[in-house]
C-alpha positions as CSV (number, residue, x, y, z in Angstrom):
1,X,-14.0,-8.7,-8.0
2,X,-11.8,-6.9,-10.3
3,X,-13.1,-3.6,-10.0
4,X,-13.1,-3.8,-6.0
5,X,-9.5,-5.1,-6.1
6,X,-8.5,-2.0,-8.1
7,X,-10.4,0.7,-6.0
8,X,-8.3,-0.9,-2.9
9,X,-5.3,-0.9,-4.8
10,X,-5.3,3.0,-5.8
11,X,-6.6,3.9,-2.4
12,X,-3.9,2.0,-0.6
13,X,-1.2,3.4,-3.1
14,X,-2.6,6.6,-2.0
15,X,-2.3,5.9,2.2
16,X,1.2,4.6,1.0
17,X,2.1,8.2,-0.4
18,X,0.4,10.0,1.9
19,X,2.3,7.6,5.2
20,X,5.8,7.6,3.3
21,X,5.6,11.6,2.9
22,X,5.3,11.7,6.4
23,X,7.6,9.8,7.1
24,X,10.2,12.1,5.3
25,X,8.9,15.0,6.6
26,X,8.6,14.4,10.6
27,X,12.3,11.9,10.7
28,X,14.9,14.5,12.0
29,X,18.6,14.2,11.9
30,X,18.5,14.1,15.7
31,X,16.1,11.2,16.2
32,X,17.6,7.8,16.5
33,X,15.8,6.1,13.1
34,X,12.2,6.6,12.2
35,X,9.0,6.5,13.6
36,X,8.1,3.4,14.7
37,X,3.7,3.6,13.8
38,X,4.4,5.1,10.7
39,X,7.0,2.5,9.5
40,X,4.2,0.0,10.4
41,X,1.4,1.8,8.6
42,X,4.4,1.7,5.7
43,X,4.6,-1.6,5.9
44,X,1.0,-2.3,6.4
45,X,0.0,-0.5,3.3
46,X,2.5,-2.7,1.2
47,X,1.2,-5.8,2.4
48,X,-2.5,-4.4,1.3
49,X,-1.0,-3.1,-2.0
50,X,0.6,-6.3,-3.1
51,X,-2.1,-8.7,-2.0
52,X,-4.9,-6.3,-3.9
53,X,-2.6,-6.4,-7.0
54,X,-2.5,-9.8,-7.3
55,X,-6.1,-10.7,-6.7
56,X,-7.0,-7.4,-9.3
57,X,-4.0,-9.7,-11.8
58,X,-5.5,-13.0,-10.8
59,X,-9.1,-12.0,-11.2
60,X,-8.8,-10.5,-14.6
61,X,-7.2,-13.8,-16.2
62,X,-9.5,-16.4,-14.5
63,X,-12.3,-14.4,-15.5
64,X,-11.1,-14.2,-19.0
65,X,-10.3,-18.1,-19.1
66,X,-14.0,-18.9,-18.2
């Protein structure tokens, strides 16, 4: 479970790159704030980062205490 928990981790640190640079690159000073998908996507790819962290973290000590 480990190993899957890492391979979605890197991936979705990847998408998070990837949606944050274009972000940064498509906002112009004209526009009111940013674009609303992307800013979900953003947000979407922290949730997925931060629940994949902590079952990669959680994984490797209960299989270590076993």
């Amino acid at each position: 479970m480990q190993k899957i928990a890492t391979k979605i981790f890197i991936c979705a640190s990847v998408a998070f790159a990837i949606v944050g640079m274009l972000m940064v690159l498509t906002t112009s000073p004209e526009s009111d704030g940013p674009n609303v998908v992307l800013l979900k996507l953003l947000f979407a790819t922290i949730i997925v980062i931060l629940t994949s962290f902590a079952l990669s973290v959680a994984s490797k000590y209960l299989s270590s205490k076993s």
